[in-house]
C-alpha positions as CSV (number, residue, x, y, z in Angstrom):
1,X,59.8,98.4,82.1
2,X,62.5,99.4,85.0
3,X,64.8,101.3,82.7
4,X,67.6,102.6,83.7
5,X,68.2,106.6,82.8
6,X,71.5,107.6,83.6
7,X,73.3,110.8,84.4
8,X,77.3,111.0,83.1
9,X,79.9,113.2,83.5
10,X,82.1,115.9,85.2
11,X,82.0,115.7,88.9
12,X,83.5,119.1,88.8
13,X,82.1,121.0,86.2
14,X,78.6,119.5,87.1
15,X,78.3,119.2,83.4
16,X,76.7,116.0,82.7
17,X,74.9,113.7,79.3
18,X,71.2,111.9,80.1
19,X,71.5,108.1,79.0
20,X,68.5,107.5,77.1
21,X,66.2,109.9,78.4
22,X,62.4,108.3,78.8
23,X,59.4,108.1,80.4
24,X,59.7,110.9,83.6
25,X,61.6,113.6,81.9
26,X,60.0,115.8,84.6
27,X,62.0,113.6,87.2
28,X,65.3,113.8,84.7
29,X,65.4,117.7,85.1
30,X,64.1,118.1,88.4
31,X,67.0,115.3,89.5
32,X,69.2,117.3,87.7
33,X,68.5,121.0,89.2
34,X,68.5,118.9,92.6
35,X,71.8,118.0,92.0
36,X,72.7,121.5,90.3
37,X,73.6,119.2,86.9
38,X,73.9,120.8,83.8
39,X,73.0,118.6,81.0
40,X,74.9,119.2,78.1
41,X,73.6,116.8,75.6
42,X,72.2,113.1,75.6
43,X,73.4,109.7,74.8
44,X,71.2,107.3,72.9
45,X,72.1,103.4,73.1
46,X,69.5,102.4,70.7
47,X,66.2,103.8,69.1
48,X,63.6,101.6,70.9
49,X,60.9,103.8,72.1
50,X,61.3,103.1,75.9
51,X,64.8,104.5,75.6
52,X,63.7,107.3,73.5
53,X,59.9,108.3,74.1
54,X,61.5,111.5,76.3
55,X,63.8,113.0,73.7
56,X,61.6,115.6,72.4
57,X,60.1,116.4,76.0
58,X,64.0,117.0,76.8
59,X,64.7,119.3,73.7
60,X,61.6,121.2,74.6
61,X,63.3,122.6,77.6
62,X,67.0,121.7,77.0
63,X,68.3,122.7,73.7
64,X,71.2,120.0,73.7
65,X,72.9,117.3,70.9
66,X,71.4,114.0,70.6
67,X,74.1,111.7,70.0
68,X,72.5,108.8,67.8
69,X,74.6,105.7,66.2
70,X,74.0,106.3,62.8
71,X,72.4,103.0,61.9
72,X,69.8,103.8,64.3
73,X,69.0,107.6,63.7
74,X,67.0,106.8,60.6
75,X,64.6,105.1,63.1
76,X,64.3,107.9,65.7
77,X,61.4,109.5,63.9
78,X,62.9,112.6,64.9
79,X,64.4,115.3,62.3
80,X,65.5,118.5,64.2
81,X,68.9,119.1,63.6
82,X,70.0,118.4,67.5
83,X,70.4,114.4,66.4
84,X,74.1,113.8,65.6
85,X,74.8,110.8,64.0
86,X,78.0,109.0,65.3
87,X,80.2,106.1,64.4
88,X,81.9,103.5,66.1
89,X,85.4,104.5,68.3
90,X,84.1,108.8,68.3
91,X,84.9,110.4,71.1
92,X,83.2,112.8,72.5
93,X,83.4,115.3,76.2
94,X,81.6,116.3,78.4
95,X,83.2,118.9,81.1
96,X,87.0,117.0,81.8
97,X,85.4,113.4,81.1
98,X,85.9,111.6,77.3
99,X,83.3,108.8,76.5
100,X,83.7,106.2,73.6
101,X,80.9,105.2,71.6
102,X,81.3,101.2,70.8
103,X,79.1,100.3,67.9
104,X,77.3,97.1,69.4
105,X,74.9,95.9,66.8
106,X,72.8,92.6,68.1
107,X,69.6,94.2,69.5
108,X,69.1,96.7,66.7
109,X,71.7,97.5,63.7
110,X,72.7,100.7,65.7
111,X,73.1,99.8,69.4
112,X,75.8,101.5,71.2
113,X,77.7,101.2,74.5
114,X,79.4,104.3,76.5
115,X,82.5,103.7,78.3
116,X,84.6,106.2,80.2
117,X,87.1,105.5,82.9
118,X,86.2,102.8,84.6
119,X,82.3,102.1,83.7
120,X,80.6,100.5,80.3
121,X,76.9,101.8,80.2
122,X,75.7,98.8,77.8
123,X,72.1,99.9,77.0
124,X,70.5,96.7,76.0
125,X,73.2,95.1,74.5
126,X,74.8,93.5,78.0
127,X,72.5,92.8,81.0
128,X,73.3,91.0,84.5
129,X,72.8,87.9,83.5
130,X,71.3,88.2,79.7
131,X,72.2,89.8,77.0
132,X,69.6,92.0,74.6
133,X,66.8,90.1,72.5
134,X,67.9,89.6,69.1
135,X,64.1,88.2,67.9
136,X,63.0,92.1,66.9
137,X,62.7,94.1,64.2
138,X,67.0,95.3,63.1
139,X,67.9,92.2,65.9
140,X,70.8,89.8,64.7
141,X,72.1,87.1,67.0
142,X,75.0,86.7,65.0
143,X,76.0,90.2,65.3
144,X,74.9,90.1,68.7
145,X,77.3,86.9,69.4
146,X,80.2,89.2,67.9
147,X,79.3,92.3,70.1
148,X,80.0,90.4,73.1
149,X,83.0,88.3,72.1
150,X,84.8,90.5,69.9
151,X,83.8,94.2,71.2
152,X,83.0,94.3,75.0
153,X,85.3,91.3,76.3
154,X,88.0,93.6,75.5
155,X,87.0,95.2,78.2
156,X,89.2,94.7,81.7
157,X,87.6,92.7,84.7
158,X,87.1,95.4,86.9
159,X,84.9,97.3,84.3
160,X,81.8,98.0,86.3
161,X,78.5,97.2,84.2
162,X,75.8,99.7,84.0
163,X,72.8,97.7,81.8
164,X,69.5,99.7,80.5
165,X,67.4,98.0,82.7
166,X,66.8,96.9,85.8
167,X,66.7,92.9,85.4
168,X,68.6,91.4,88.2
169,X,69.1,91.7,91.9
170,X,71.0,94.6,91.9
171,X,71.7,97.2,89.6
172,X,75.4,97.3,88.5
173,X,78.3,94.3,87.9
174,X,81.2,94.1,86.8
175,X,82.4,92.4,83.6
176,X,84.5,89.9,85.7
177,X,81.3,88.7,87.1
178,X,79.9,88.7,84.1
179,X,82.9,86.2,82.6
180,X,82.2,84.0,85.4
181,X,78.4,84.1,85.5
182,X,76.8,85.3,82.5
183,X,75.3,82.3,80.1
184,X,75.6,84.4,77.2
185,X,79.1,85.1,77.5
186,X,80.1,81.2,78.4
187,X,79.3,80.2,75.1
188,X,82.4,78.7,73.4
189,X,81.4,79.7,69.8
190,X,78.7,80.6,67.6
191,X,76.8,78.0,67.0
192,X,76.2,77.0,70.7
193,X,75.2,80.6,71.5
194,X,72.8,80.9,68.7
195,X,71.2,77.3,69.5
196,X,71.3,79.0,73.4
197,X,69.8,82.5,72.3
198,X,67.0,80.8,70.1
């Protein structure tokens, strides 16, 4: 399914979150004692089970938050008391870096987007080129439409795009590119992009 998992954090302290740990958790921590990261927690961007199937493999060696949009936790399946439930606009740290959770509902009620500095990790919500399927279970392209226009456009330019998967030519834009190029963010109101997402 090409997901990306991503690592986030302190260059200095090393301390670092996992972005929606699946799949290879073996290859997540040996990356990370590679790299001598110490993961302090991980970031969820929505509950679909290839961007959670590695959470309790995770917790079985790393004994760490979960941080969960709470719209989505009820759907995790999971009921240790390591899942945090968040809302949109928290902030939370990791060493000297400060992420904000953006409640992006459109793919499931409880999608999420991480921005720090100068990146957005967008999960499903924003691809190269796409945007998330709204046609599942929790989906809503209206919601979806709203996401984009209203939540991430706020976004500068030069905000490099970090999608959950691997579905274009390269792995990262920005969300100047995406302005420019991007069919689902061309659409001029909601009724064009929900005759263009159906």
């Amino acid at each position: 399914m090409e997901n990306f998992v991503y690592f986030v954090g302190d260059k200095r302290s090393r301390e670092v979150f996992v972005v929606d740990p699946a799949w290879q958790v073996d290859t997540i921590l040996r990356a990370a004692k590679e790299e001598d990261l110490k993961i302090k927690g991980a970031l969820i961007s929505h509950f679909h089970f290839d961007h959670t199937n590695g959470v309790e493999e995770l917790l079985e060696t790393v004994d760490c938050p979960i941080y969960v949009n709470k719209h989505d936790a009820p759907y995790m399946g999971i009921s240790r008391d390591n899942i945090k439930n968040t809302d949109d606009g928290q902030k939370i740290r990791v060493g000297d870096v400060e992420f904000t959770l953006i409640h992006t509902p459109g793919h499931t009620p409880g999608s999420q987007c991480f921005h720090a500095q100068d990146c957005l990790v967008s999960g499903d919500t924003l691809f190269i080129g796409a945007c998330g399927r709204c046609d599942l279970p929790g989906g809503d392209p209206k919601e979806m439409y709203y996401t984009l226009t209203q939540r991430l456009m706020k976004f500068d330019d030069s905000t490099i795009l970090c999608p959950g998967h691997n579905y274009a030519e390269k792995p990262k834009s920005t969300l100047g590119e995406q302005r420019k190029t991007n069919p689902y963010l061309m659409c001029d109101s909601l009724d064009n992009f929900l005759k263009f997402r159906m």
